[in-house]
C-alpha positions as CSV (number, residue, x, y, z in Angstrom):
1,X,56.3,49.5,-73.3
2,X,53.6,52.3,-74.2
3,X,51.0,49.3,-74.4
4,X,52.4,47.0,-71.9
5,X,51.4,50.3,-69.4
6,X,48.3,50.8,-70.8
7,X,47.8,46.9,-70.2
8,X,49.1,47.4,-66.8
9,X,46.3,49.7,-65.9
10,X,43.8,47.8,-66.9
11,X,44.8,44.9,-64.6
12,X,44.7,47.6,-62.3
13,X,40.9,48.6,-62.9
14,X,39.8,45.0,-62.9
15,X,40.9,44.5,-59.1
16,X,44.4,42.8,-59.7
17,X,47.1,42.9,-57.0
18,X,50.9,41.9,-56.8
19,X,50.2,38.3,-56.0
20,X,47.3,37.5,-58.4
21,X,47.6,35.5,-60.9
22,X,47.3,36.0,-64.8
23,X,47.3,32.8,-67.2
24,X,48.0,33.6,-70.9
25,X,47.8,30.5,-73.6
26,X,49.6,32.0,-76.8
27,X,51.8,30.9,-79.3
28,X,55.2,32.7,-80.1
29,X,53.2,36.4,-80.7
30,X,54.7,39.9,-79.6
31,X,51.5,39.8,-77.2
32,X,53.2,37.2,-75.0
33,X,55.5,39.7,-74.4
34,X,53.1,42.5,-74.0
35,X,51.1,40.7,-71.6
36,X,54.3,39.4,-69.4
37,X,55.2,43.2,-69.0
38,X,51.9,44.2,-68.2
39,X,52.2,41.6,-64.8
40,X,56.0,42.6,-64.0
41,X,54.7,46.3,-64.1
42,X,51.8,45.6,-61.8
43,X,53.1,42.5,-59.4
44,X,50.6,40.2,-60.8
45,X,52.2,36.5,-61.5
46,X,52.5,35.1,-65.2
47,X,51.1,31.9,-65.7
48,X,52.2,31.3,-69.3
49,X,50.5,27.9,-70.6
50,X,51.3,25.6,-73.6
51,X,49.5,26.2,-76.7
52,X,48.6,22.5,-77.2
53,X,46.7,21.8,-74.0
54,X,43.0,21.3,-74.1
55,X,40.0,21.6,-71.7
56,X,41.3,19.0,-69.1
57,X,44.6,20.3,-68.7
58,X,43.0,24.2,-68.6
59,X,40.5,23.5,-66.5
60,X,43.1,21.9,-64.0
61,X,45.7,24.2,-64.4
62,X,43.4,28.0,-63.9
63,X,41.8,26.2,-60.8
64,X,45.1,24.8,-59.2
65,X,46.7,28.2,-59.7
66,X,43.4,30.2,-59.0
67,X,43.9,32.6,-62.1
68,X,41.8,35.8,-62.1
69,X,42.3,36.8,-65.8
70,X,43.0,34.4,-69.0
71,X,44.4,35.3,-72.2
72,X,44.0,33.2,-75.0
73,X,43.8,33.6,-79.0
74,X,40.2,33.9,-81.1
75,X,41.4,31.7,-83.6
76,X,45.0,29.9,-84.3
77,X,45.4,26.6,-86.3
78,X,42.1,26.3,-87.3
79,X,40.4,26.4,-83.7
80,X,38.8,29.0,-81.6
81,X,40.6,28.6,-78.0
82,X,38.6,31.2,-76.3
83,X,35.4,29.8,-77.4
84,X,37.5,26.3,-76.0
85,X,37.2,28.3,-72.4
86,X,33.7,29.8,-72.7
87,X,31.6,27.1,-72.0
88,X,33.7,26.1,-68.9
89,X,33.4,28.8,-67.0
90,X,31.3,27.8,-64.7
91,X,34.2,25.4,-63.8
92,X,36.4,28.1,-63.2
93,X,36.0,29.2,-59.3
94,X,38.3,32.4,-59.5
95,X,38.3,33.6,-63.0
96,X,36.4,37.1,-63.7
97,X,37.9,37.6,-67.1
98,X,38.8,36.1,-70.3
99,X,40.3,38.2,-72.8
100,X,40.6,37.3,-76.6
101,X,43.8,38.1,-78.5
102,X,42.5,39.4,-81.5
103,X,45.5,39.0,-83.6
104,X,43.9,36.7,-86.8
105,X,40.1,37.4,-85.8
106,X,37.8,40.2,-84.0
107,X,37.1,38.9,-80.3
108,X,33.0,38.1,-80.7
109,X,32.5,36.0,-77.9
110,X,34.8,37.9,-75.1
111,X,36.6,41.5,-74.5
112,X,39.6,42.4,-77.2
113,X,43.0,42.9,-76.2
114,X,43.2,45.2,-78.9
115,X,40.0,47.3,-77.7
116,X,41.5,46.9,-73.9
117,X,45.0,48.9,-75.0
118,X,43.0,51.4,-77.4
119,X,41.2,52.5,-74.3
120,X,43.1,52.2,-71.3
121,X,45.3,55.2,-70.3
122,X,49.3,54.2,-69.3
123,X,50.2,53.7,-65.8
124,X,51.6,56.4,-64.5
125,X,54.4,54.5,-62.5
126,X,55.3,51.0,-61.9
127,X,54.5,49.1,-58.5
128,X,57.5,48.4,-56.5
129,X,58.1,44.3,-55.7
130,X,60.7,42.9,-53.8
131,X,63.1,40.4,-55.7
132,X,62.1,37.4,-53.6
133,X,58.0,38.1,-54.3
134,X,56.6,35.2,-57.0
135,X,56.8,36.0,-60.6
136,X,55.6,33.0,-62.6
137,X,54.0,30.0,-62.0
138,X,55.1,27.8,-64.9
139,X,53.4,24.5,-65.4
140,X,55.6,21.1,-65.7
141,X,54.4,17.6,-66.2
142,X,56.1,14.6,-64.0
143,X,55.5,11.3,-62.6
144,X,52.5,12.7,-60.1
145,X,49.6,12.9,-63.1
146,X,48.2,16.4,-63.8
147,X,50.7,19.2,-64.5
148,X,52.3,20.8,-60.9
149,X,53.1,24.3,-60.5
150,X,57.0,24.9,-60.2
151,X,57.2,28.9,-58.2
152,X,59.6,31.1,-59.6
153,X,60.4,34.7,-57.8
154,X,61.6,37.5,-59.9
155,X,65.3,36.5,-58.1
156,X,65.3,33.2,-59.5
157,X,64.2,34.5,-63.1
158,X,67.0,37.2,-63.1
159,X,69.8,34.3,-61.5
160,X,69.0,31.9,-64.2
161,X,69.4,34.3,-67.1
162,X,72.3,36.0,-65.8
163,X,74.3,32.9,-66.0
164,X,72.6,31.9,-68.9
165,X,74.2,35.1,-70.8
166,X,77.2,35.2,-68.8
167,X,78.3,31.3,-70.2
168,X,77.2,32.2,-73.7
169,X,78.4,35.5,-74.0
170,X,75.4,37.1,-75.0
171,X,74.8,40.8,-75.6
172,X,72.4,42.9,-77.0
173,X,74.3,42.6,-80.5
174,X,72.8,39.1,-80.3
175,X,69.8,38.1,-82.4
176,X,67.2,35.2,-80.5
177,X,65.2,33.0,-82.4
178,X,62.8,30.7,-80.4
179,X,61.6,27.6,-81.8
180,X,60.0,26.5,-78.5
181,X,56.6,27.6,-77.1
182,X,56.9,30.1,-74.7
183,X,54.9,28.4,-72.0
184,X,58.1,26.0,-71.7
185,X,60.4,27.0,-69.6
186,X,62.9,27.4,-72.5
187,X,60.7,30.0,-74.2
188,X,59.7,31.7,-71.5
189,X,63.1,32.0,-69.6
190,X,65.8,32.0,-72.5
191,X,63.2,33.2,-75.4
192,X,61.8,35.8,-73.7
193,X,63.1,37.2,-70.4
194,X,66.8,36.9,-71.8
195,X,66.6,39.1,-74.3
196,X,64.7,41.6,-72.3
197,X,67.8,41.4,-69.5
198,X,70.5,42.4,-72.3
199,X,68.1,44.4,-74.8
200,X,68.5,41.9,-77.8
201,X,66.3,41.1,-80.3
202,X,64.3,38.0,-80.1
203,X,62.5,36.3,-83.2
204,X,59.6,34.2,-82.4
205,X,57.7,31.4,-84.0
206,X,54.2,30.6,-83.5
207,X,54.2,27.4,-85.2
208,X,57.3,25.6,-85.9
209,X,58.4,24.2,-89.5
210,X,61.6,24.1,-90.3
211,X,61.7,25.7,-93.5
212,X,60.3,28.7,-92.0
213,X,63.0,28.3,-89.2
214,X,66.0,28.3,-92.0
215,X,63.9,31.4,-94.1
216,X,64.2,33.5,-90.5
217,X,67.3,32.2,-89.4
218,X,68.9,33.8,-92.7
219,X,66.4,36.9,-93.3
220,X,67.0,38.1,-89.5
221,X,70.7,37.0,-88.9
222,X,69.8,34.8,-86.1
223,X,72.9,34.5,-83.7
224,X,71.7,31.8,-81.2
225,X,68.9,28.8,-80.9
226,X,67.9,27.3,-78.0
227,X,65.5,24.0,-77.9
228,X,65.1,20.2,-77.4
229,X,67.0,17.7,-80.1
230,X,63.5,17.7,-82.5
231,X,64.0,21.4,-83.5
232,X,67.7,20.7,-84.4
233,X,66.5,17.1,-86.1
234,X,64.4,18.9,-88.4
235,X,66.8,21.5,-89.5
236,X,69.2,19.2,-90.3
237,X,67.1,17.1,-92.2
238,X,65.5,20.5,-93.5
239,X,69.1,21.9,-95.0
240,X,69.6,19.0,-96.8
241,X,67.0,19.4,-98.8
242,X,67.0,23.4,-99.3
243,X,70.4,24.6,-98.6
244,X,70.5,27.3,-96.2
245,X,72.3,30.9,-95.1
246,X,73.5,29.6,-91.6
247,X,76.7,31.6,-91.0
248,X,75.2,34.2,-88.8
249,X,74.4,31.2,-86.2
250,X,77.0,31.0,-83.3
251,X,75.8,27.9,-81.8
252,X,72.5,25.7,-81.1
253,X,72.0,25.1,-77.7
254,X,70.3,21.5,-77.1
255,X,68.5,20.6,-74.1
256,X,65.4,19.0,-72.9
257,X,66.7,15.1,-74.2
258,X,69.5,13.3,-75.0
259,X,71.8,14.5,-77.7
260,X,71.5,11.7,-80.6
261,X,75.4,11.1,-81.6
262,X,74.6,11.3,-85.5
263,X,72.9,14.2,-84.7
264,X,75.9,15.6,-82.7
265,X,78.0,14.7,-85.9
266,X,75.8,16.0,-88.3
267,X,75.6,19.6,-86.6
268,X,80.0,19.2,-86.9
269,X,79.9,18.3,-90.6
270,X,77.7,21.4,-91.0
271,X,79.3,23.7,-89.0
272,X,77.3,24.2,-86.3
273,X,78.6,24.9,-82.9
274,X,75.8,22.4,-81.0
275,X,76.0,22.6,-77.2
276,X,74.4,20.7,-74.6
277,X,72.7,22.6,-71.2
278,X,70.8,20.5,-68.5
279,X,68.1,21.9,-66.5
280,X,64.7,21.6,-65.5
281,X,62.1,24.3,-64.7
282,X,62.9,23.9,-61.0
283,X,66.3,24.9,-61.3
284,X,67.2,26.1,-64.6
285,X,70.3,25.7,-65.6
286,X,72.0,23.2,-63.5
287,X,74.7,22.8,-66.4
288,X,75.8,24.2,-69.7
289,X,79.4,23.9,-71.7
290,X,81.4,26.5,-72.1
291,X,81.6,27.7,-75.6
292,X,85.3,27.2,-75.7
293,X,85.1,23.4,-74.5
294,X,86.5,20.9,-77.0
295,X,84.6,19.1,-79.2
296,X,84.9,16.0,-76.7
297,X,83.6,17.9,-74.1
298,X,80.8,19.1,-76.0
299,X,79.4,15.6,-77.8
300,X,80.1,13.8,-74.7
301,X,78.9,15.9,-71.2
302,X,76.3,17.7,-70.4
303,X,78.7,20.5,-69.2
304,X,79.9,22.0,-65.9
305,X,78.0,24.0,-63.2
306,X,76.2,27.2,-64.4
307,X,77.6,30.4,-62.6
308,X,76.3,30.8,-58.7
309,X,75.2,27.3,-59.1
310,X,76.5,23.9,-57.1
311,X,76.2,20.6,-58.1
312,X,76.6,17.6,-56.2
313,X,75.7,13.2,-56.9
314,X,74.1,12.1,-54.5
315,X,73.5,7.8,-53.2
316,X,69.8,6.8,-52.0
317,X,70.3,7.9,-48.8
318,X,71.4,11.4,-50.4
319,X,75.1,10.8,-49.4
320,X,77.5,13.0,-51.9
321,X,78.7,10.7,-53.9
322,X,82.9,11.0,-55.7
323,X,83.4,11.9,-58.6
324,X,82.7,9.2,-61.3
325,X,80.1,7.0,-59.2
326,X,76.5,7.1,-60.8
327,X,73.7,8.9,-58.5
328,X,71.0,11.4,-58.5
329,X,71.8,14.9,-59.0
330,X,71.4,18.0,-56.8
331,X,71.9,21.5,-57.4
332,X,71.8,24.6,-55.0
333,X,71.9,28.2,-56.6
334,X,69.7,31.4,-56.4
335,X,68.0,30.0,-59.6
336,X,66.8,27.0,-57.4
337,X,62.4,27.6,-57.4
338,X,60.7,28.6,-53.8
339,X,58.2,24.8,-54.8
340,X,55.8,23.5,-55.9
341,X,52.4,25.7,-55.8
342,X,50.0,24.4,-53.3
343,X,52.3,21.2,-52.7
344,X,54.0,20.6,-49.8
345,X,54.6,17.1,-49.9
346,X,56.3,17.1,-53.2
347,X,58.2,20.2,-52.1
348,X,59.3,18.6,-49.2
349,X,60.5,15.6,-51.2
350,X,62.3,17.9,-53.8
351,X,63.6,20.5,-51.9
352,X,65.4,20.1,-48.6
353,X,66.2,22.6,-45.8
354,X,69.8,23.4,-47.1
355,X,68.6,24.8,-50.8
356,X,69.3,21.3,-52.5
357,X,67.0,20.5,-55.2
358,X,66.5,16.7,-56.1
359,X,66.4,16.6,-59.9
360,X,65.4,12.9,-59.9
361,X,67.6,12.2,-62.6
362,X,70.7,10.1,-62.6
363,X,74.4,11.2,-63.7
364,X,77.7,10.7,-62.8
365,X,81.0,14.1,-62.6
366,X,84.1,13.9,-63.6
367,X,87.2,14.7,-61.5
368,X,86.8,18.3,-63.7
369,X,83.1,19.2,-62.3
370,X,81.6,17.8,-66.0
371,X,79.1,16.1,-65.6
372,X,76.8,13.8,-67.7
373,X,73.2,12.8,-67.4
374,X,73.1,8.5,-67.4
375,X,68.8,8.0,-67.2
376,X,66.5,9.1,-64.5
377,X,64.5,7.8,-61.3
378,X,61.3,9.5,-62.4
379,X,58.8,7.8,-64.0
380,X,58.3,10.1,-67.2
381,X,58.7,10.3,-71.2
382,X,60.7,12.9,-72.1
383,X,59.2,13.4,-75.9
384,X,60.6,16.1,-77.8
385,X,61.5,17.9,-74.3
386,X,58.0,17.4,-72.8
387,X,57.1,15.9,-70.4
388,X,54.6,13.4,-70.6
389,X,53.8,11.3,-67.2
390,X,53.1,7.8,-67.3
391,X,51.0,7.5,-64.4
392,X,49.0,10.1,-66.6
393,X,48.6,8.1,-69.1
394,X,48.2,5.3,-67.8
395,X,45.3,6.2,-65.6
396,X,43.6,7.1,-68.9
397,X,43.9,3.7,-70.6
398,X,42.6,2.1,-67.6
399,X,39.6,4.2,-68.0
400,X,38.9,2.3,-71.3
401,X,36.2,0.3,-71.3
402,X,38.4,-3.1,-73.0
403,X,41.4,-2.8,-71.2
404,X,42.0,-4.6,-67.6
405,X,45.5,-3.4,-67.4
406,X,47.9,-0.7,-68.5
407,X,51.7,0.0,-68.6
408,X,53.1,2.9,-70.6
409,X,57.0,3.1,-70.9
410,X,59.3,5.3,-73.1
411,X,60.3,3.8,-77.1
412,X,63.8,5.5,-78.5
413,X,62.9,7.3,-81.1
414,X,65.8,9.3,-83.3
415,X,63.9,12.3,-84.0
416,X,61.8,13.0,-80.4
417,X,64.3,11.3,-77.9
418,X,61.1,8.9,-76.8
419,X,57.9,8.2,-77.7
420,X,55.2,6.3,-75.4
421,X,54.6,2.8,-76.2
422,X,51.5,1.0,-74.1
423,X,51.3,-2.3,-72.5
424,X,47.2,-3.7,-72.4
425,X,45.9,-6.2,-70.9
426,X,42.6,-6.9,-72.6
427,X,39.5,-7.8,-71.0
428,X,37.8,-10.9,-71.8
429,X,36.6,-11.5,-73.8
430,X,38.0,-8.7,-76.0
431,X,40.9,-10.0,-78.3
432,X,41.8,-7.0,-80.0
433,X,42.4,-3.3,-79.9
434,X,44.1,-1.0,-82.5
435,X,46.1,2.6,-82.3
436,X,43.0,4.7,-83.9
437,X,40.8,3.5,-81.2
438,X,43.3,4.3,-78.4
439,X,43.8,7.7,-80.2
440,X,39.4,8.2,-81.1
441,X,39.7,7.5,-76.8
442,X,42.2,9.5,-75.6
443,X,40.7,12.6,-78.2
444,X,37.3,12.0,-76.2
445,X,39.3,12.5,-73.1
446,X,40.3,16.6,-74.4
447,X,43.8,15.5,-73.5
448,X,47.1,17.0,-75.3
449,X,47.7,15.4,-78.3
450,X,51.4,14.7,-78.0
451,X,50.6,12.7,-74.9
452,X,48.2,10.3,-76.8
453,X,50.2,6.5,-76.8
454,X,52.1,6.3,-80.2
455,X,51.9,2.3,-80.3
456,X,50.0,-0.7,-78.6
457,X,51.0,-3.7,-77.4
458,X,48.7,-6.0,-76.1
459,X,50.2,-8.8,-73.8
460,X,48.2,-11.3,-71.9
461,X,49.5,-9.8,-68.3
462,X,52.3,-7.2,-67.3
463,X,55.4,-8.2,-65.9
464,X,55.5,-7.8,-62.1
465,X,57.2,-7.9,-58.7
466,X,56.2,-10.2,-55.6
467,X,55.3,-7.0,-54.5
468,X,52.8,-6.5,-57.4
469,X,55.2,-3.5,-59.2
470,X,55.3,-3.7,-62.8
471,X,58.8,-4.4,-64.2
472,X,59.1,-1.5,-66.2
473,X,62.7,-2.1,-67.1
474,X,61.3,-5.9,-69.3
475,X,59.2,-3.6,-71.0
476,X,61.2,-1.1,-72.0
477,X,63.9,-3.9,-73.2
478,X,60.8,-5.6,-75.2
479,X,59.9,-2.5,-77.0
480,X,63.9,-2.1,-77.5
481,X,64.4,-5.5,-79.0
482,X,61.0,-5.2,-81.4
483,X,62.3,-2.1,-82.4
484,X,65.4,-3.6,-83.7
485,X,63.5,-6.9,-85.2
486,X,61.5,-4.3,-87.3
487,X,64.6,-2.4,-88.3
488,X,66.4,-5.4,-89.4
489,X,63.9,-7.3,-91.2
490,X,63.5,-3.7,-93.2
């Protein structure tokens, strides 16, 4: 707290206000935490970002949310991301600062975070900001290209948590440990500002394997996980080959993706209490089950309203639907975001004027309020519990100078939930193109890695409408079907 103040000031000195923004890019370090208290102490807004986006992403996201200060590491993994940031600068219309966290290496190139707290005195008392004042921007991916701001107030933050505890029965006696990065909502939200609501300990991870998952798990007596179906995936597979201390674990929460069955099954042959929540960053959580729901309930619903939230299916014409009919799902709460930063149109489109968000994604309730996610209207991958959007990708490949025409849809995958799989159309006279080049392309681009296409399939057109749409739905059932020819003839 003593450093978090002396952080605090220093935003102070350099001209930042309750409303300004603050963008951090760290892995799963005590300074995320550090550097999120410094803005709740001063009223500045945290934009936490994702470790693995590069200079096009960056140099989107700090302009679109006009941050005044950026944190990022002098060196993790093998790369320098504040040297990344440097030479764009001149890029970057609001940005006066860039501040290294000198956690593995000296800051060279920019100030120290370290030299900032060693000479900055504490703040001698906290500003005051009302509950319903912004408090993060985080960053999401959907089917409109470049990432889009989703508004949180500090209301919404402190709603979503409380019934995140309240369901799970969390207290400080509870140990966290975080497999996700914290510039996902799940990090951020249940990894971070959880534990600070009920003074638990949380145990982070700056880079995720699972043996070092299993090693913490049993040296810290890690109560509670929380993460998309990969983490899990790779535990399991993980424990079988080096068993494991897992008895201080109460339960693995799974969101993000689809629950595989065997996965489901595996976690109940092991012992581990695996339960589903559904939410998005908008409006996070919609759902959760209860921790003393069958094991029915638990493999085969995506669980019942969180507390102080409604949920409602909804027809085209966003009619409320009876219970067991397939629509899109809605939810109303005080967790439910303010929109979309600098987007009125998609706000509009999300949120209407009774507090009802539109998740996009389809679902059917039971008579019992259960409810269970059935596929989604958006056009996105879901990949590990990111978001990758097609249009996004899409709108690279066309960019290439061989290909007339591009599709990406979403491949099942057992470990990720879905991988992206594109659809070319060559141009003549070009007859081939492989994977590698794709990748050497999409590298060139400074895109995120883990939205580079993960397999080609070039076709001689793309299936379409009268109306000219592409028939997503042949595509998907073509990849589905070569998918099973290759598994069979294996």
């Amino acid at each position: 707290d003593c450093a978090a103040s002396r952080l605090a000031n220093w935003l102070l000195s350099q001209g930042i206000q309750p409303g300004d923004r603050v963008a951090f890019q760290l892995p799963g370090w005590c300074e995320f935490t550090l550097i999120y208290l410094a803005c709740l102490k001063t009223g500045a807004v945290s934009v936490p970002l994702l470790p693995a986006w590069r200079e096009a992403e960056l140099v989107w996201v700090l302009n679109k949310c006009q941050a005044k200060i950026f944190f990022a590491p002098t060196v993790f993994k093998q790369n320098r991301p504040v040297d990344l940031i440097l030479p764009l600068q001149n890029q970057l219309r609001h940005l006066t600062h860039i501040v290294g966290v000198d956690k593995l290496a000296p800051a060279t190139t920019a100030l120290a975070l370290s030299q900032i707290i060693d000479r900055s005195e504490p703040l001698q008392s906290d500003i005051n900001i009302h509950g319903d004042e912004l408090a993060a921007v985080l960053f999401t991916s959907g089917t409109e290209g470049m990432p889009k701001g989703v508004m949180l107030t500090h209301n919404n933050i402190l709603a979503s948590e409380r019934a995140y505890c309240a369901r799970l029965n969390l207290t400080w006696q509870d140990v966290f440990l975080m497999p996700a990065p914290l510039g996902h909502a799940t990090g951020f939200l249940h990894g971070v500002t959880a534990p600070f609501l009920i003074g638990a300990r949380s145990v982070l991870l700056d880079i995720f394997t699972p043996e070092a998952c299993l090693t913490l798990l049993a040296q810290q007596r890690c109560t509670c996980m929380s993460g998309a179906t990969p983490f899990i995936y790779d535990l399991l597979c993980a424990v079988e080959q080096q068993p494991a201390d897992l008895s201080s674990l109460r339960f693995f929460l799974c969101g993000g993706t689809t629950i595989p069955k065997k996965v489901a099954r595996d976690c109940q042959q092991r012992g581990i209490k695996l339960l589903s929540i559904y939410g998005s960053t908008e409006s996070s959580p919609h759902s959760m089950v209860n921790l003393g729901d069958s094991t029915s309930r638990m493999m085969n619903t995506d669980g019942y309203a969180a507390t102080g939230v409604e949920i409602k299916i909804v027809d085209e014409d966003r009619n409320t639907l009876p219970a067991g009919h397939e629509g899109e799902e809605a939810s109303r709460g005080p967790n439910v975001f303010m929109g979309y930063l600098d987007e009125p149109e998609l706000t509009a489109r999300a949120l209407d004027n009774e507090g009802w968000y539109y998740s996009g994604d389809l679902c059917r309730m039971d008579e019992d309020g259960y409810i269970k996610i059935t596929g989604r209207k958006k056009d996105i991958i879901i990949r590990g519990g990111e978001n990758i959007s097609s249009r996004e990708v899409e709108d690279i490949l066309l960019q290439h100078p061989r290909i007339h025409d591009a599709c990406v849809v979403a491949m099942p995958d057992e470990r990720l939930g879905e991988r992206s799989c594109a659809y070319v159309v060559l141009k003549p006279p070009h007859l081939s193109l492989t994977l590698e080049e794709v990748i050497a392309f999409f590298s060139r681009k400074r895109v995120a890695k883990y939205k580079y296409p993960e397999r080609i399939v070039i076709v001689e057109k793309l299936p379409r409408t009268a109306s000219g749409k592409v028939q997503k739905f042949l595509l998907r059932q073509d990849i589905i079907e070569r998918l099973r020819k290759e598994h069979t003839a294996v």
